[in-house]
C-alpha positions as CSV (number, residue, x, y, z in Angstrom):
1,X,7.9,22.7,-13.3
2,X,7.1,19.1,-12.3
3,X,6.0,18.7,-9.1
4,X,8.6,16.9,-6.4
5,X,7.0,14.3,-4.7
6,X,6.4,16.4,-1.9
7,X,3.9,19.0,-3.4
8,X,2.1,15.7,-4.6
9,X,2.1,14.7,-1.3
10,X,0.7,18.3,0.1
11,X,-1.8,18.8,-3.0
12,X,-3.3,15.3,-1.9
13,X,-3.5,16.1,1.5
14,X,-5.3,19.3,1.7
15,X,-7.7,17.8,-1.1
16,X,-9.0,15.2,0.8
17,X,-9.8,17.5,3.9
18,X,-11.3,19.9,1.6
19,X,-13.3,17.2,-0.3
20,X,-14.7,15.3,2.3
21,X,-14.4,17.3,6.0
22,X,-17.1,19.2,7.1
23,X,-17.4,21.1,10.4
24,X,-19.3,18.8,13.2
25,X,-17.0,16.2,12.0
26,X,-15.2,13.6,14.1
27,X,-12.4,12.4,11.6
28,X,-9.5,10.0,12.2
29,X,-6.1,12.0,11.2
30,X,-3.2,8.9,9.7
31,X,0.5,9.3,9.9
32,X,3.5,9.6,8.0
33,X,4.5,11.9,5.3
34,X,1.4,12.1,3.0
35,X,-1.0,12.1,6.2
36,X,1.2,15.4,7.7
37,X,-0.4,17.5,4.7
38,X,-4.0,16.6,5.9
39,X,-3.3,17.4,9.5
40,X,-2.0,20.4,8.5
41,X,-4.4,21.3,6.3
42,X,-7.4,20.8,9.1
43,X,-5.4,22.6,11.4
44,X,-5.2,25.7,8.9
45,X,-8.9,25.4,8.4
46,X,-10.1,24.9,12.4
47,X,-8.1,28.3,12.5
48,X,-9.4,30.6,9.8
49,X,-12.8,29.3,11.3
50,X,-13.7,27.6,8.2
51,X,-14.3,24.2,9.9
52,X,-15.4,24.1,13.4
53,X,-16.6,21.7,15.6
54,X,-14.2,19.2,14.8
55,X,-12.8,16.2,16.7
56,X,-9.5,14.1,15.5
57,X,-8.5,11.0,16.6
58,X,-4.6,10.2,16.1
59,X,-3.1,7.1,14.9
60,X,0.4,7.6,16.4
61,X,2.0,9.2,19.1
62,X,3.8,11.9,15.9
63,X,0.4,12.6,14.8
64,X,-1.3,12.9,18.3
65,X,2.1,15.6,19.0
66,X,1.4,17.4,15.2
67,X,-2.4,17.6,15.9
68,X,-1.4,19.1,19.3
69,X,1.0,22.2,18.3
70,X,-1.9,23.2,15.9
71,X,-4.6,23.4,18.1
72,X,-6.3,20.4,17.1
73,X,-9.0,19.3,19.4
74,X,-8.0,15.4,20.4
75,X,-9.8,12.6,21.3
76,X,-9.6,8.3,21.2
77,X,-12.0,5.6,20.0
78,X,-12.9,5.3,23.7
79,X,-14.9,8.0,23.6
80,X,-15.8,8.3,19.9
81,X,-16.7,5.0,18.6
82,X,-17.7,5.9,15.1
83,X,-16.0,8.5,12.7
84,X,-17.6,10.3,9.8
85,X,-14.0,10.0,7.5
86,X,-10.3,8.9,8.2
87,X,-7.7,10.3,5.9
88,X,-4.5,8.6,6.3
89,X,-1.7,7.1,3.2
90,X,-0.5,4.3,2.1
91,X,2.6,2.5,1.2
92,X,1.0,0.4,-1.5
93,X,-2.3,0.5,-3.0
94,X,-3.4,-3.0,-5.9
95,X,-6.4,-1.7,-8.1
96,X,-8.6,-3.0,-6.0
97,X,-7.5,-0.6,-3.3
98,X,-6.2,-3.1,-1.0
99,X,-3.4,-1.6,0.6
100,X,-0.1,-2.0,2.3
101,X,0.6,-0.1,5.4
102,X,3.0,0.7,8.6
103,X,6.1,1.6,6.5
104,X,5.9,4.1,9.4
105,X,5.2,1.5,12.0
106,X,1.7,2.8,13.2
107,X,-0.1,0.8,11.1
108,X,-2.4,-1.3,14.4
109,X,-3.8,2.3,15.3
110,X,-4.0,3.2,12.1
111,X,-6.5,0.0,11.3
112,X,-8.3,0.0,15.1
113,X,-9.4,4.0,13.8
114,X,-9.5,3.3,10.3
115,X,-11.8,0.4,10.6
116,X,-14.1,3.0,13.0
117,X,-14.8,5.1,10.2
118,X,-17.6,5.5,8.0
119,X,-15.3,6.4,5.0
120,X,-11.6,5.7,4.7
121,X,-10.0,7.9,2.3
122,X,-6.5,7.1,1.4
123,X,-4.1,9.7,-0.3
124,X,-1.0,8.8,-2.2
125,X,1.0,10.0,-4.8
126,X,1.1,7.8,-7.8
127,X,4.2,6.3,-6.8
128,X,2.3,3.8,-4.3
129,X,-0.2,2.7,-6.8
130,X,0.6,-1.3,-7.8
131,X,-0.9,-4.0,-10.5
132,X,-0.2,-6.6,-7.1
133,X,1.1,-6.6,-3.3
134,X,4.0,-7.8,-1.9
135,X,6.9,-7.2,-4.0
136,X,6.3,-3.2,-4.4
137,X,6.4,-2.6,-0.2
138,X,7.4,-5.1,1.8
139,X,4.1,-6.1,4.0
140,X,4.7,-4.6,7.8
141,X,3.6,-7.0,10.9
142,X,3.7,-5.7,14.1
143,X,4.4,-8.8,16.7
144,X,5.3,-9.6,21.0
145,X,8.9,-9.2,21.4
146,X,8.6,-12.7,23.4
147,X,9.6,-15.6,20.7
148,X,10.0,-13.4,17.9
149,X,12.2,-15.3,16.1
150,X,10.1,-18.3,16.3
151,X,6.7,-16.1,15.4
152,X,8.4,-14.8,12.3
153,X,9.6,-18.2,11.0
154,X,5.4,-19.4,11.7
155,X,4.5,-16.4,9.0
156,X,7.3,-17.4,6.3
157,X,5.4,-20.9,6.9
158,X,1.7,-19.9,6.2
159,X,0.4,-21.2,3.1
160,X,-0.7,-17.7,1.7
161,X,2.8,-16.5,2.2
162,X,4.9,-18.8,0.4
163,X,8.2,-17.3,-0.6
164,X,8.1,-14.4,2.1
165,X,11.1,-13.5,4.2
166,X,10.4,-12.3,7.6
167,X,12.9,-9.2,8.6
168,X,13.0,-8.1,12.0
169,X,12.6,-3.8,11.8
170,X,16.1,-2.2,13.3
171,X,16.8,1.1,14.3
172,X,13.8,3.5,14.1
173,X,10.3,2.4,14.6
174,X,9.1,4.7,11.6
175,X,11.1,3.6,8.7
176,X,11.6,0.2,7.5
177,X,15.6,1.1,6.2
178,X,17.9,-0.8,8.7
179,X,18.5,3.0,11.1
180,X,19.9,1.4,14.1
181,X,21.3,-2.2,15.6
182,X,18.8,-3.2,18.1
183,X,15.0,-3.8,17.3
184,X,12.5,-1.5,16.2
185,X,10.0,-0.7,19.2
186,X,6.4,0.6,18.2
187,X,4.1,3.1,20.1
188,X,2.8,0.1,21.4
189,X,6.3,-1.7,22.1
190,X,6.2,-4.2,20.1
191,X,8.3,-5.6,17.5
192,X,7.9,-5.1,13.4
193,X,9.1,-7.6,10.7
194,X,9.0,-6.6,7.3
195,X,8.0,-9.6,4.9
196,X,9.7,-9.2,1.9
197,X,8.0,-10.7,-1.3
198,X,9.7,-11.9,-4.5
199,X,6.2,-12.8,-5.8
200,X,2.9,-10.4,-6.1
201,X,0.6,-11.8,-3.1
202,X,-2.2,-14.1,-4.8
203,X,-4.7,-13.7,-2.4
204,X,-4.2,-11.0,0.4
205,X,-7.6,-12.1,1.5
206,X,-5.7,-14.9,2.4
207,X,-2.9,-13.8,3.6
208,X,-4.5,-11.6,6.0
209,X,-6.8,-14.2,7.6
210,X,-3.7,-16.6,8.3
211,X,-1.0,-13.7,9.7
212,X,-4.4,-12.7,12.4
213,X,-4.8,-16.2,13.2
214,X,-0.5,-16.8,14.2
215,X,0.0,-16.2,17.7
216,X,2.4,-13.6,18.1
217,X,0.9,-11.4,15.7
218,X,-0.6,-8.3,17.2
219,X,-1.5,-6.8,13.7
220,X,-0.5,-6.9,10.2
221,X,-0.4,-4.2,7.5
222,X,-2.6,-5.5,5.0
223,X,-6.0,-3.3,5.1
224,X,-8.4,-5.6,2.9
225,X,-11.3,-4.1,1.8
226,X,-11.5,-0.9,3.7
227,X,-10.4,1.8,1.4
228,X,-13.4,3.3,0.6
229,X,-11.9,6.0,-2.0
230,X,-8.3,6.9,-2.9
231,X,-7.1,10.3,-4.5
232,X,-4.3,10.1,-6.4
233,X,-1.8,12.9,-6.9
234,X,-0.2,12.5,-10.2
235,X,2.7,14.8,-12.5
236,X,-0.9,15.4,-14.4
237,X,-3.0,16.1,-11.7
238,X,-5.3,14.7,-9.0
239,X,-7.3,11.9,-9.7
240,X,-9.9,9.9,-7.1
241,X,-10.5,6.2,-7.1
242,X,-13.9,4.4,-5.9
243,X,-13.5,0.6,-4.5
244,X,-14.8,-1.6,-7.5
245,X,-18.3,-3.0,-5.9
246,X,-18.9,-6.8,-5.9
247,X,-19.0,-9.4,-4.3
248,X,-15.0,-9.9,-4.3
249,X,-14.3,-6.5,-3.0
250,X,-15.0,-6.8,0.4
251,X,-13.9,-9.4,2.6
C-alpha cells in the first residue's frame, strides 16, 4: 500500500536518528509532527541501550514534556553551547534548503538551538518540498503583543515583502488554522502573524535581514542557510539532500 503521510513522517524520523546520532551525543530534538518520530525514536534507542550518553535539548515546551515521559535526559543551551546534530522539520523547504518554519509556533527555540548545532538535519515528507517560499506556507513571525497591529503593518511595508499580508495567529499557538477568537500566545508569550504570499519570495536573504531589523519582531521563521542536509520521505522511498555549496548558499 502507499504510505499515509504519517508513516512518511515516522520513516523520516527514525532515519535521521539512526543516520546521524551516535551515543556521547548532545543533539537538539525539533517539534511538531515530523519531529515527534525522531524523539521517539531516540527515546526507543536510549532504552534498548543502543545509544547512551545522550543529552537533548527541546525546542518547545511539547517536546521538552515528550522527551520527558520517555526518559530522555534534558538539558538547555545554557549549559550546552554547542550540539553535535539537531533534527527538527519543516513547513517548507526551496531547493536551496531554505526553509519555512513555526507552523507550530516554536519556531525562535527552534532557530536559537538549531543555529547551536554543528549539523541541522531537517526531515520532511515530500509534501514540504517547494521550487520558491512564500506562497506554499505562509512565513510565521513571532512578535510583542504591545503595538502589534502597527508592527505587522511595518512588515507588509518592507521592501523584500511586497505583496505580503500580515495575519495575526488565533486560537492555538501550534497551528496556524484560525482554532480560537483571541490571539495566539507562544511558549514565549508572544504573538504570531502569518504572512501570507501571493508571490514566491525573491530573495529570502532579504527578507530575512529586514523582518530582524523591525522592531517588534522577536523572530521570524525563515531559517537561511542553515539546513545542513534534508531527508526526504517520498511514496518511493527516502531520499537525503546536501545544501548546494557556493558562495550564494550561505548568508
Amino acid at each position: 500500500h502507499l504510505a499515509t503521510q504519517d508513516e512518511l513522517k515516522q520513516q523520516v524520523g527514525y532515519r535521521a536518528v539512526d543516520d546521524y546520532v551516535r551515543s556521547g551525543m548532545v543533539v537538539g530534538i525539533g517539534t511538531g509532527s515530523t519531529a515527534y518520530f525522531a524523539v521517539e525514536r531516540l527515546g526507543q534507542k536510549l532504552k534498548s541501550g543502543e545509544l547512551k550518553d545522550i543529552v537533548a535539548v527541546p525546542t518547545s515546551k511539547r517536546t521538552q514534556e515528550q522527551a520527558q515521559s520517555l526518559g530522555i535526559p534534558l538539558a538547555t543551551l545554557d549549559t550546552h553551547p554547542i550540539l553535535d546534530v539537531a533534527i527538527d522539520g519543516a513547513d517548507s523547504v526551496d531547493p536551496r534548503l531554505n526553509l519555512v518554519k513555526g507552523g507550530g509556533g516554536a519556531h525562535f527555540r527552534e532557530k536559537i538551538v538549531e543555529a547551536a548545532a554543528k549539523t541541522f538535519v531537517v526531515i520532511v515528507d515530500a509534501s514540504k518540498m517547494c521550487d520558491n517560499l512564500g506562497p506554499h506556507f505562509p512565513v510565521p513571525v513571532e512578535i510583542v503583543p504591545f503595538c502589534h497591529e502597527h508592527t505587522a503593518r511595518v512588515i507588509e511595508a518592507l521592501p523584500a515583502l511586497k505583496g505580503c499580508k500580515a495575519v495575526l495567529r488565533l486560537g492555538s499557538s501550534a497551528s496556524n488554522k484560525r482554532d480560537g477568537d483571541k490571539p495566539a500566545v507562544s511558549d514565549n508569550g508572544n504573538y504570531i502573524l502569518d504572512l501570507q504570499f501571493s508571490a514566491p519570495l525573491k530573495d529570502p536573504a532579504a527578507a530575512a535581514q529586514q523582518l530582524k531589523g523591525t522592531i517588534g519582531v522577536v523572530e521570524h521563521g525563515l531559517f537561511v542557510g542553515m539546513a545542513s542536509v534534508c531527508v526526504i520521505a517520498g511514496s518511493d522511498g527516502i531520499s537525503v539532500k546536501q545544501r548546494p555549496r557556493g558562495w550564494f548558499s550561505r548568508i
